[in-house]
matplotlib code that plots the C-alpha trace (Angstrom):
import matplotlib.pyplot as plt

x = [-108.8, -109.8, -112.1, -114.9, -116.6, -120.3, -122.1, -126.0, -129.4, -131.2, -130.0, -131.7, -133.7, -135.4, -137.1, -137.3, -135.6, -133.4, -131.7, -131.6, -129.7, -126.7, -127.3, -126.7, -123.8, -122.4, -122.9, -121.4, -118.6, -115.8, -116.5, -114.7, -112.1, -113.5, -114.1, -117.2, -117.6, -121.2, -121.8, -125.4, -127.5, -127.3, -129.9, -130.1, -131.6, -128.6, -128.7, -125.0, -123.7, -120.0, -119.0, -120.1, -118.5, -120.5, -120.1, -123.2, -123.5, -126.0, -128.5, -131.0, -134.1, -136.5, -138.6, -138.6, -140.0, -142.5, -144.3, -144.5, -147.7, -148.4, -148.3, -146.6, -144.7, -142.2, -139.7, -140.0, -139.9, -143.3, -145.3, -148.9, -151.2, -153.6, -155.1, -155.8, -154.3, -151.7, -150.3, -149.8, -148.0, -145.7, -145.6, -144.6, -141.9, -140.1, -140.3, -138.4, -136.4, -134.6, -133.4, -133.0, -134.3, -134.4, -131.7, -129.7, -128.3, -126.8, -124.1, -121.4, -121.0, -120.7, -117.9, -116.3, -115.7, -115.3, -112.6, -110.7, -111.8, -110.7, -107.0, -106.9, -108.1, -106.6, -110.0, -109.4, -113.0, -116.3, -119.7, -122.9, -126.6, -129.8, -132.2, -132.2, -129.9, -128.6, -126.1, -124.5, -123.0, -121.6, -119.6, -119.0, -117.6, -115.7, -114.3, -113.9, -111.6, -109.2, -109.7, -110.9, -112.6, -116.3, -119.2, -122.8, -125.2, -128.9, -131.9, -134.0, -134.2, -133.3, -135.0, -137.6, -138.5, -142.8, -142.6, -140.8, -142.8, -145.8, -145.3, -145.1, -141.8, -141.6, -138.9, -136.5, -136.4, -136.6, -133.6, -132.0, -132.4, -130.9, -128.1, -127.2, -127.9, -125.8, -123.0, -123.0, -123.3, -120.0, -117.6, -118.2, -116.1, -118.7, -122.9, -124.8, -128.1, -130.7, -133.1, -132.1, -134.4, -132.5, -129.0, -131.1, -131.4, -128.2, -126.6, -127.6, -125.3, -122.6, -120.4, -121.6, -118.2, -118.7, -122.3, -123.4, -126.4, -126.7, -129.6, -131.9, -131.7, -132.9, -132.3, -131.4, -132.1, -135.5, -138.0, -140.1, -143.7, -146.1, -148.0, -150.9, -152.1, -155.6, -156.3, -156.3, -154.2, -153.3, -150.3, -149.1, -146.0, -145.8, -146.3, -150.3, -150.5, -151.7, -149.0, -149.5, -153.2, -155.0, -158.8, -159.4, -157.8, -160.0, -163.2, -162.9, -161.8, -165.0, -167.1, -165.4, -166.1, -169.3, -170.2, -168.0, -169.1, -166.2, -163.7, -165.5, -165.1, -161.5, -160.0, -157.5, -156.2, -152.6, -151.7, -148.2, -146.8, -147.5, -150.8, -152.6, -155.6, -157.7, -156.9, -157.1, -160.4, -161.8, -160.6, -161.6, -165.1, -166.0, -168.7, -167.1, -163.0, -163.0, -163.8, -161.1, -158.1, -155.5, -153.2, -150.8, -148.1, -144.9, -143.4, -139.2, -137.7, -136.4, -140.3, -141.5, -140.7, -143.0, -146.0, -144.4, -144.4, -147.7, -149.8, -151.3, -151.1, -148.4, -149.5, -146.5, -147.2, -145.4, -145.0, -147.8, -146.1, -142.5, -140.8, -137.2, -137.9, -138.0, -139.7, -137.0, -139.3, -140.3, -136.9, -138.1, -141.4, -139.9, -137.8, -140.8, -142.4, -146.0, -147.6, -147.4, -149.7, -148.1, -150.0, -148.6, -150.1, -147.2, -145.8, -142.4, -140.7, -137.6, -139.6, -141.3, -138.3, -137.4, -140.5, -140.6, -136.5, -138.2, -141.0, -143.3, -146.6, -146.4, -147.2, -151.2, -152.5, -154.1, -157.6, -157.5, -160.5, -160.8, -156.7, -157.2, -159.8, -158.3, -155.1, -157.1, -159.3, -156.8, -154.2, -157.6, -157.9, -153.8, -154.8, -157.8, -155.7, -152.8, -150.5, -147.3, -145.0, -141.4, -138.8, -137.0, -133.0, -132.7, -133.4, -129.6, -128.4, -130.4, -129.5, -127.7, -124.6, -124.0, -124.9, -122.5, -119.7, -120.6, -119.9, -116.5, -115.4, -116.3, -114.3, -111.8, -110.8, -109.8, -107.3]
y = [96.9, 100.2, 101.2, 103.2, 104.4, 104.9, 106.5, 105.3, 106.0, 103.3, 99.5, 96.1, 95.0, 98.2, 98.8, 102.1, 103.3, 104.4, 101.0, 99.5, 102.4, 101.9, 97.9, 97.5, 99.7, 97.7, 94.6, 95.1, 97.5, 95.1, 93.8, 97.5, 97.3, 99.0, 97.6, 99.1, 99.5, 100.3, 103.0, 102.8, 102.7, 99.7, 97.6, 93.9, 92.9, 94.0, 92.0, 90.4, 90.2, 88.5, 91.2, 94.4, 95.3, 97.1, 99.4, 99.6, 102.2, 103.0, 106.4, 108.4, 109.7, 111.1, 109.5, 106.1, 107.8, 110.2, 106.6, 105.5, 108.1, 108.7, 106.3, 107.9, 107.4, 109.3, 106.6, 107.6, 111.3, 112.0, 112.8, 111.6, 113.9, 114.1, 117.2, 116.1, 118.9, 116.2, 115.4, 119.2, 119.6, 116.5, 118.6, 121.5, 120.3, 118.4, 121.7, 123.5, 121.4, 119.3, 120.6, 119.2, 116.1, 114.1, 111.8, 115.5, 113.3, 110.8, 113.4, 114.5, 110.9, 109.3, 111.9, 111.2, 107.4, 107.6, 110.4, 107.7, 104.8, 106.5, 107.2, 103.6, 102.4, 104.6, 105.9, 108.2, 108.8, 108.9, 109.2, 110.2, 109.8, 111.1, 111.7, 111.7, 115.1, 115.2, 112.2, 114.9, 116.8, 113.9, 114.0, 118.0, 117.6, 114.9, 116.7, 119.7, 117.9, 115.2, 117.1, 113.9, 113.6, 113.4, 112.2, 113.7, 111.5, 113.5, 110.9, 113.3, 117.4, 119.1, 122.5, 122.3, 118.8, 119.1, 117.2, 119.7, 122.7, 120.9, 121.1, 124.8, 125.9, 129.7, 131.0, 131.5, 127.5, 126.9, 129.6, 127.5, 124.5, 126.4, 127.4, 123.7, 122.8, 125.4, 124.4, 120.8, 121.5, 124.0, 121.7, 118.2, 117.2, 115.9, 115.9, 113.2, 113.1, 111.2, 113.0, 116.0, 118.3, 118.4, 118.8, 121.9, 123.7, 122.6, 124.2, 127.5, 126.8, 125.0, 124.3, 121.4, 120.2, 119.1, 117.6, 114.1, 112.4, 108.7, 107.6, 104.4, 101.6, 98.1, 94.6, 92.8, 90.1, 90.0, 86.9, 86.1, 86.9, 84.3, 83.4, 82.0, 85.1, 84.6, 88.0, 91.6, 92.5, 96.1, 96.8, 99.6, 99.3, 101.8, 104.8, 106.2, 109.4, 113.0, 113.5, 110.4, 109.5, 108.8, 109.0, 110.1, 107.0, 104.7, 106.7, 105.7, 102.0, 101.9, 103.1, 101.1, 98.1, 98.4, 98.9, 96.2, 92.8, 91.2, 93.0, 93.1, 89.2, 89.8, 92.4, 92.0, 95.2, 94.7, 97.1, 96.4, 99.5, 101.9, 103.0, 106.0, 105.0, 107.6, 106.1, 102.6, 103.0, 104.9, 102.2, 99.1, 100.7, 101.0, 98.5, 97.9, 98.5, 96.1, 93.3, 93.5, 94.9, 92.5, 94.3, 92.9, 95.3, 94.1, 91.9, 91.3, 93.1, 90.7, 89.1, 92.4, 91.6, 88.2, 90.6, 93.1, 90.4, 89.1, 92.1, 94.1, 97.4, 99.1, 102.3, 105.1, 107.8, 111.0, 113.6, 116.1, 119.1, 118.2, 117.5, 116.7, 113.5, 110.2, 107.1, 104.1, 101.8, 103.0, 101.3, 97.8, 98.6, 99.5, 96.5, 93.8, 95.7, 95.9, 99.1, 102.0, 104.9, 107.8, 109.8, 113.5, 116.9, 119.2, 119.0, 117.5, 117.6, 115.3, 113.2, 112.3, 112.0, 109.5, 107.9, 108.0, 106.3, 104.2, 103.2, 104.2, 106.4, 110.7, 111.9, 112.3, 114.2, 113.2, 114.6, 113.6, 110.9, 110.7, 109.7, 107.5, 105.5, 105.3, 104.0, 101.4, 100.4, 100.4, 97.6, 95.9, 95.4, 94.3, 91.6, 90.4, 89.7, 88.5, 91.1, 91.4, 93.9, 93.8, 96.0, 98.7, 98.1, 101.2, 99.8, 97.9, 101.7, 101.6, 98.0, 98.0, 96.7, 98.9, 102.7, 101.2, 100.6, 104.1, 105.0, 103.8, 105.9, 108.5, 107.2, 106.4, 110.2, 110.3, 106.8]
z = [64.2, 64.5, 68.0, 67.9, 71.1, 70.4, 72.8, 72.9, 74.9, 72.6, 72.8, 72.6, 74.4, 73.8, 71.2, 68.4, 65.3, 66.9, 68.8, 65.2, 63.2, 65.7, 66.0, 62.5, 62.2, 64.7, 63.2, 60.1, 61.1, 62.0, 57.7, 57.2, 60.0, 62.7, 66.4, 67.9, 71.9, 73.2, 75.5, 77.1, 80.0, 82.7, 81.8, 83.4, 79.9, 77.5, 74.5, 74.4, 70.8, 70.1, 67.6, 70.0, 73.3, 75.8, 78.6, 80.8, 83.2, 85.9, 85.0, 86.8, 85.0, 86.9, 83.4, 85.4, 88.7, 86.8, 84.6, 88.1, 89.0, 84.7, 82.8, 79.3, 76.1, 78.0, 76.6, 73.3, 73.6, 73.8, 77.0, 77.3, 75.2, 78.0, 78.6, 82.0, 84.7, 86.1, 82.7, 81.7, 84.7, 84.0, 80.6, 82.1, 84.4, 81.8, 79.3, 82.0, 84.4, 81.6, 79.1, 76.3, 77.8, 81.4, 80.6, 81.7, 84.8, 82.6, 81.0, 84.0, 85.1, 81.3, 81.2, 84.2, 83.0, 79.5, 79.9, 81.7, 79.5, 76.4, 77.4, 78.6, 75.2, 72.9, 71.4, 68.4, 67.4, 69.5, 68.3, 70.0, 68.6, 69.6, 70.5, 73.6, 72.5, 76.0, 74.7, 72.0, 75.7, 76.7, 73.1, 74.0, 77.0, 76.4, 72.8, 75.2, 77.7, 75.2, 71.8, 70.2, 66.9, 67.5, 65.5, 66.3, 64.7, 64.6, 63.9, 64.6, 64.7, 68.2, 68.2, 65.3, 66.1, 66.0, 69.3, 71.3, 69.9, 70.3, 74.3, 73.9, 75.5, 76.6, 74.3, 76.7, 76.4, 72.8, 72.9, 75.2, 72.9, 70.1, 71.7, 73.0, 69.2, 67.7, 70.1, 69.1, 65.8, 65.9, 68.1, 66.6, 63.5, 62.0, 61.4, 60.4, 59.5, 57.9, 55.9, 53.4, 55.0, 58.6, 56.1, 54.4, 58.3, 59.5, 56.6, 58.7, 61.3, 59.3, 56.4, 54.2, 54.4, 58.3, 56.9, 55.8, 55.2, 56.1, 56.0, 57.6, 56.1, 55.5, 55.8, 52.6, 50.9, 52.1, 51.9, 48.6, 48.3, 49.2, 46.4, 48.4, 49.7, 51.1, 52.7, 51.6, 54.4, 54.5, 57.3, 59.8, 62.0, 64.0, 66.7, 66.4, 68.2, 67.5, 65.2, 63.3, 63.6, 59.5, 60.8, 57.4, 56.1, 58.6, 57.9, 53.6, 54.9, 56.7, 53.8, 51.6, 53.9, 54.2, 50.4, 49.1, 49.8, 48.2, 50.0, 53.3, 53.3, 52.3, 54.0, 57.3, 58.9, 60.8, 63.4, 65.4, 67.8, 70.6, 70.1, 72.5, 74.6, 73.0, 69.7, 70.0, 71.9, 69.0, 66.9, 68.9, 70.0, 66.5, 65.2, 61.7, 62.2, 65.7, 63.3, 61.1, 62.8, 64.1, 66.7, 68.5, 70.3, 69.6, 66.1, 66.1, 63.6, 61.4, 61.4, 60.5, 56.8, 56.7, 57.2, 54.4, 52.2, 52.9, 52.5, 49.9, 51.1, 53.4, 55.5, 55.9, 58.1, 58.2, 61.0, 60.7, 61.9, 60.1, 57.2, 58.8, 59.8, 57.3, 59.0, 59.1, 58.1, 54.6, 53.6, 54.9, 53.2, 49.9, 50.5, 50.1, 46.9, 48.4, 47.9, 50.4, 51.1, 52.1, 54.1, 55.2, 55.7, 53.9, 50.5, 51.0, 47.6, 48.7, 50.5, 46.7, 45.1, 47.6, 47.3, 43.2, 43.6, 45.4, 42.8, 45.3, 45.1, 45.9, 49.2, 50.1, 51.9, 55.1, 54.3, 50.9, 50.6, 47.3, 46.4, 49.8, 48.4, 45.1, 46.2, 48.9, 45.8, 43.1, 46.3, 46.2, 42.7, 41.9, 44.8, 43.1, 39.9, 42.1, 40.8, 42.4, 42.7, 43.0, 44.6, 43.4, 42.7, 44.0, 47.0, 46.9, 48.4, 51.1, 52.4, 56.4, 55.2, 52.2, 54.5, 57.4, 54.5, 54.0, 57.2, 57.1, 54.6, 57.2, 59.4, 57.2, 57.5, 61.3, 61.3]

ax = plt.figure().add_subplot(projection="3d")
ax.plot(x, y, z, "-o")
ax.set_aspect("equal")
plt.show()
């Protein structure tokens, strides 16, 4: 069998997008003959898997030391959004003392023992994904020192990513973001991405030839619908922040509440994720929405899909400031058939192709009441007459198993 080294800032236990893109792939890779081994961080709470190797190995990030004094979503990429004068100077020292990212310290070490590790092992092909981006230098170097063939796997943009520019780097720092980009983006083998927007700006910097899109994915077969649904439950898995925050959307729901009777008795509102304070206190000091919202901080994946199933309404928020990014979980959304509201601020004309595949409503926008409260109303209605939707077969492309056979064939080039 085949090994492939992939190198990884995100495993279980944690928990993100991103630790169940590379999971996954691992899982099912060994059905295509290939033998992963795990590169990631020492953490006394690795998950231990019989089909996955794993190489854990001690990092320092001055992330862990900083949530000591702030507490942050530092984890995820995304400083506190206070405007307090301690959290802009967190900002600020992060913008210009890591670059791209604190987990900086991790790289010259990683490289040191997987240089060693490789020859050992006879490893032919490595891949890195981020973010964190700092993992793609760990790939450089190591490409740079053993000319191996080397996989950059890009769930999310680098230097246009809305998160980055929304710190406000000088430009000598975005310019050095670039350039780290560009450098990746030159030397690896191969580019993945996972959204046809981020393909569109690599193709800048590249040749589509060195390019490939492979995106999330889902879990299938999933569970049936309940037919004894009792609640209009509509559902949101996910990060709420400034760049994903529908007050519009809670505003109608409130109107709506209050004018409807019927669905004022009926209606359930599930929130699961990393909320900010300033967000869930708006929502939880709120008279009418405190009644009805059910939040609880953390559901396991694979129970996610009971609460898909058992809703009538599925809320899918995109990035306000960006179009390169597609949320994993519309695929496990579009895998139960409940309707989704898509909220977004930009027109994103792949992103409603996608959707439409998908047998899933257009993008609107975030300010848009009047769609908001149709959609809402129209979910309301279909639950009423206990109309139940089923799931697109174009869904079948999207399943784990059938992207990470997908992925072989990548691979399939450098053995």
């Amino acid at each position: 069998m085949n090994k492939i080294l992939i190198i990884t800032y995100y495993w279980p236990p944690k928990k993100s997008p991103g630790v169940l893109r590379w999971y996954y792939f691992s899982r099912y890779l060994p059905l295509y003959g290939y033998r992963p081994i795990i590169f990631t961080p020492l953490n006394s709470k690795n998950e231990h898997d019989d089909k996955i190797d794993l190489i854990k190995r001690k990092i320092f990030d001055p992330s862990d030391i900083i949530s000591k004094f702030f507490k942050s979503n530092i984890n995820k990429g995304v400083l506190s959004s206070s405007n307090s004068i301690f959290g802009n100077f967190l900002n600020w020292i992060r913008i210009n003392f890591f670059v791209p990212d604190s987990r900086i310290f991790w790289v010259n070490p990683s490289v040191k023992f997987l240089k060693t590790y490789i020859n050992q092992n006879n490893i032919k092909t490595i891949i890195t994904t981020g973010p964190p981006h700092s993992i793609h230098l760990i790939g450089l170097k190591i490409k740079e020192i053993l000319n191996i063939n080397w996989i950059a796997d890009f769930r999310d943009p680098w230097s246009s990513w809305d998160i980055l520019l929304d710190m406000k780097p000088s430009n000598r720092i975005i310019n050095k973001h670039k350039m780290l980009e560009k450098k990746i983006l030159k030397n690896a083998n191969k580019v993945i991405v996972t959204n046809s927007n981020l393909y569109d700006e690599f193709l800048n910097t590249i040749d589509r030839n060195k390019l490939e899109i492979l995106t999330n994915g889902t879990l299938l077969p999933i569970g049936k619908k309940k037919h004894n649904i009792k609640k209009f439950k509509i559902s949101y898995l996910g990060l709420l922040n400034k760049f994903r925050f529908p007050k519009v959307f809670f505003n109608v729901l409130k109107e709506i509440i209050s004018k409807n009777n019927d669905l004022e008795k009926d209606i359930e509102i599930l929130i699961s994720g990393t909320i900010d304070n300033s967000i869930y206190n708006y929502l939880m000091n709120d008279n009418i929405l405190k009644t009805k919202i059910n939040y609880v901080e953390n559901i396991e994946y694979e129970k996610t899909f009971n609460h898909f199933d058992s809703s009538s309404l599925l809320l899918l928020l995109l990035n306000k400031n960006s179009v390169n990014t597609t949320p994993t979980k519309l695929f496990d959304y579009a895998s139960s058939g409940t309707p989704v509201l898509t909220l977004g601020e930009k027109k994103d004309r792949k992103m409603d192709l996608l959707l439409k595949e998908l047998s899933l409503e257009k993008i609107i926008y975030y300010s848009d009441k009047i769609s908001i409260e149709k959609s809402i109303l129209k979910s309301y209605q279909n639950f009423k007459l206990k109309i139940k939707n089923k799931p697109s077969e174009n869904i079948k492309k999207y399943d784990r198993k059938y992207l990470t056979k997908k992925l072989s064939k990548i691979l399939d080039y450098y053995y």
